[in-house]
C-alpha positions, 0 to 999 in steps of 0.5 A: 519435496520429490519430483517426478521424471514429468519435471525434466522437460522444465529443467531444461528450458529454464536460462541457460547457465551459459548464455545460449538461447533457449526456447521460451516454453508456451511461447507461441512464436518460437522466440528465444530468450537470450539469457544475459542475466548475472547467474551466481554459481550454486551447487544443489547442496548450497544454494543461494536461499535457504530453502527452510526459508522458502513458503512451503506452499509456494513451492507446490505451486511452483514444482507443479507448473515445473511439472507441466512444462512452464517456467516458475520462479519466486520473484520480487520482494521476497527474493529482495527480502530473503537476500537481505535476511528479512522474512518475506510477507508474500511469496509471489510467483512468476511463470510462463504459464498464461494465467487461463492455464494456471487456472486449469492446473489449480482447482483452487485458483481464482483469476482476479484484475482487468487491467493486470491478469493475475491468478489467485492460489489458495490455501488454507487459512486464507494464504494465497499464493499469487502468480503472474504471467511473463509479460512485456512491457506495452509500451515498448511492444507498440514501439518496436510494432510501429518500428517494424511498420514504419520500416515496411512501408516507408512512404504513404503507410508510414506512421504519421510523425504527429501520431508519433509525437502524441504517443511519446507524451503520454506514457501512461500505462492503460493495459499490461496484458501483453504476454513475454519472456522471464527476461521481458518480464525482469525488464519491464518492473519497476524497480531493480531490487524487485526484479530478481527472479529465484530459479527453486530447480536450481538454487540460484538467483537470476539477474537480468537487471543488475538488482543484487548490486542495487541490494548491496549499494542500498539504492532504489533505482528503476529499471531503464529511463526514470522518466519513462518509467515513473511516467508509464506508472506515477503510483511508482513514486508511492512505491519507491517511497515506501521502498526506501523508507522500509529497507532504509534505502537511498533513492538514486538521483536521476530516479528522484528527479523523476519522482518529482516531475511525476508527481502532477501526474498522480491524480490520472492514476486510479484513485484506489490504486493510489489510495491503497498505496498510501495506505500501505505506507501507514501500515508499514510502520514507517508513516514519519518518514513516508510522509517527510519524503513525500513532503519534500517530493510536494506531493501531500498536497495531492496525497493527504490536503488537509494534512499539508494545509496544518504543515504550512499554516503551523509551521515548525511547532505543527510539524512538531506535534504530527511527528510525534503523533506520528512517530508514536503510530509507528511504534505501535504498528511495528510492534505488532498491534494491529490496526484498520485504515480508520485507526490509522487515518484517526491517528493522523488526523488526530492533531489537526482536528484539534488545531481547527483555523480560528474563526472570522470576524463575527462568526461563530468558532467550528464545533469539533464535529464541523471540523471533522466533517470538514477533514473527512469530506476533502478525503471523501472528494479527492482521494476517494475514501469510501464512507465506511472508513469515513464513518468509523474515523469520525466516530473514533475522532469525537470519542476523543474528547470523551475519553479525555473528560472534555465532553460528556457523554448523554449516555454514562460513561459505563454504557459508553465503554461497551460502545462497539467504537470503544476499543479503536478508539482508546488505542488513538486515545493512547497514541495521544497520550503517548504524543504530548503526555496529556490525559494519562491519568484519565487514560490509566483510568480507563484502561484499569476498567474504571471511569475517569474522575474529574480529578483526570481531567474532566471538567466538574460537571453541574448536576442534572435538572431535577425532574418537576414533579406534577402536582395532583389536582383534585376533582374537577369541579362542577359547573354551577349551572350543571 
């Protein structure tokens, strides 16, 4: 893609590639930033990514904020991924640009979040390039503003050491809107792997937080204190969860303690944020380690109840039989077959729904539909699940014993097939079959366009009632006094 002579302004207030202090572009203090990231050396005709492997469309987006004087780079998991010869799923982009000015550059740009600002540019089909404004981080712009104040007035007007205190012990983070530099920004993520930034312009990776030696140790650390950063965010622990899980990672010690302190502080995070997350871990192929780590990490118990409540009451052999449905889950999804939360929820609650408690003295066994109420209703509570996904995982769940010829259907069988829940739910029914080896017959059955015979597992079932005929009575008769 050629640039015009507009673009040179924004060459020139990219970081120093020798460690001067540059003007931040659209900074309205005239602040510097200090570049002190590790900078590889690249020529323009070898860069550091190759740039067939770079979104087109990101690209335009970054060359067009280059063009208008802002700092762009691709930052995050793509860079991550392309330094670790994977295909990114997203391009996201990182500017200096405030997203209100983002907004003006892109007649197709929609700016989305309250807590987080970000801005929204999209293209056709769908895509959408994703880009952030340089921020700092929050908590560390009070500090150094109650520092500065403390330090201007020693005495009377001083912060109070109580007031101090409070603040220390809650690090949760409420708002992120506060605007910085490129090196702010690197600072204040999560993880180092994800605070690499790729400078297009140049062909070169930025460093500010040492992500590539993280990259080649196969770690997952955060950047600076664990126990501030996982507190500042809990949903962290989710995420470095699946980063360790998806890349194959180790997590580096300090950080998993921390994960383990933080874990209590999981149900103050936004329900869906959290919610979301664990989605994201089931979508991802890599349910069976996901839920192994956050098991070891005591977090099921907050995360999935009913779920921890199998693992302890069924012991090895229930964690036997999960993992194999489990790991079967996986295999699909890395496959490629695609899957909505109820498919996946279904899948997982599958086993559990089949190993309900045995009931109390004197009362009666729980029907499987009690059973799955009872499931859905402690996601319903605690972890916010909304009610469709609730309603379409239910319908999945009591399909299965239809599908395996425990249960008939009112309706036929045929009827049943055209039913708009079928499809979701004979692709748990092969997870199942897939798990413990049961019901293939049955499953081959179905999947051929038949129905299952009793022979596939289907109890005999005892012939309908005939329907009583009514007997013609004759002509009335008439009274005799008529």
């Amino acid at each position: 893609m050629t640039r015009d002579s507009t673009a040179t302004p924004a060459l020139e207030a990219s970081p120093s590639r020798r460690g001067e202090p540059v003007p931040a572009p659209g900074d309205p203090g005239g602040q510097t930033l200090h570049a002190e990231a590790d900078i590889v050396p690249a020529t323009a005709a070898k860069p550091e990514i190759d740039p067939g492997k770079l979104d087109p469309d990101g690209l335009k987006v970054i060359h067009r904020l280059l063009q208008h004087g802002h700092q762009a780079y691709f930052v995050g998991g793509c860079v991550r991924d392309l330094l670790l010869g994977r295909q990114p799923k997203d391009f996201d982009v990182a500017t200096s640009a405030h997203p209100g000015e983002v907004r003006a550059l892109f007649r197709n740009c929609r700016l989305i979040g309250r807590r987080f600002r970000l801005a929204h540019v999209y293209f056709k089909g769908g895509k959408v390039i994703e880009v952030s404004t340089f921020r700092a981080n929050p908590l560390e712009v009070e500090e150094e503003a109650a520092l500065a104040v403390a330090d201007e007035e020693l005495d009377a007007t001083a912060v109070p050491s109580d007031e101090v205190e409070e603040a220390d012990e809650d690090l949760l983070i409420t708002h992120d809107n506060v605007f910085g530099t490129a090196e702010q920004d690197a600072r204040r993520r999560d993880f180092t792997i994800n605070g690499l930034f790729y400078d297009v312009a140049h062909g070169q990776v930025i460093d500010y937080v040492r992500g590539r030696r993280d990259l080649e140790e196969k770690l997952i650390r955060t950047i600076g204190d664990p126990e501030i950063r996982i507190r500042e965010d809990p949903v962290r622990v989710l995420r470095a969860v699946r980063f360790a899980c998806k890349l194959d990672f180790d997590i580096e010690p300090r950080t998993y303690a921390a994960m383990e302190g933080a874990v209590e502080d999981l149900p103050r995070c936004a329900p869906a944020r959290v919610l979301e997350e664990t989605f994201r871990l089931l979508r991802g192929g890599i349910a069976l380690p996901s839920l192994k780590l956050l098991r070891a990490l005591d977090a099921l118990k907050i995360l999935l109840p009913p779920l921890d409540d199998y693992l302890v009451r069924h012991g090895p052999e229930g964690e036997r039989r999960f993992d194999a449905f489990a790991s079967a889950l996986d295999r699909r999804v890395r496959s490629g077959q695609l899957f909505d939360d109820a498919m996946l929820l279904a899948a997982l609650l599958l086993p559990i729904s089949r190993a309900a408690p045995p009931p109390e003295d004197g009362l009666q066994a729980p029907s499987l539909a009690d059973v799955i109420e009872e499931l859905l209703a402690k996601f319903v509570q605690t972890a916010r699940l909304p009610r469709r996904i609730a309603e379409r995982c239910r319908a999945i769940l009591l399909a299965q014993p239809v599908l395996n010829g425990e249960r008939r259907r009112r309706g036929s069988l045929a009827r049943f097939r055209r039913h708009p829940i079928f499809d979701a739910a004979l692709v748990v029914f092969e997870i199942s079959v897939e798990a413990t080896g049961e019901h293939r017959e049955a499953l081959e059955a179905w999947q051929s366009g038949s129905v299952p015979s009793p022979s596939a597992g289907a109890p005999a079932v005892a012939a309908r009632r005939r329907r009583r005929r009514r007997r013609k009575r004759g002509p009335r008769a008439t009274p005799a006094h008529a």
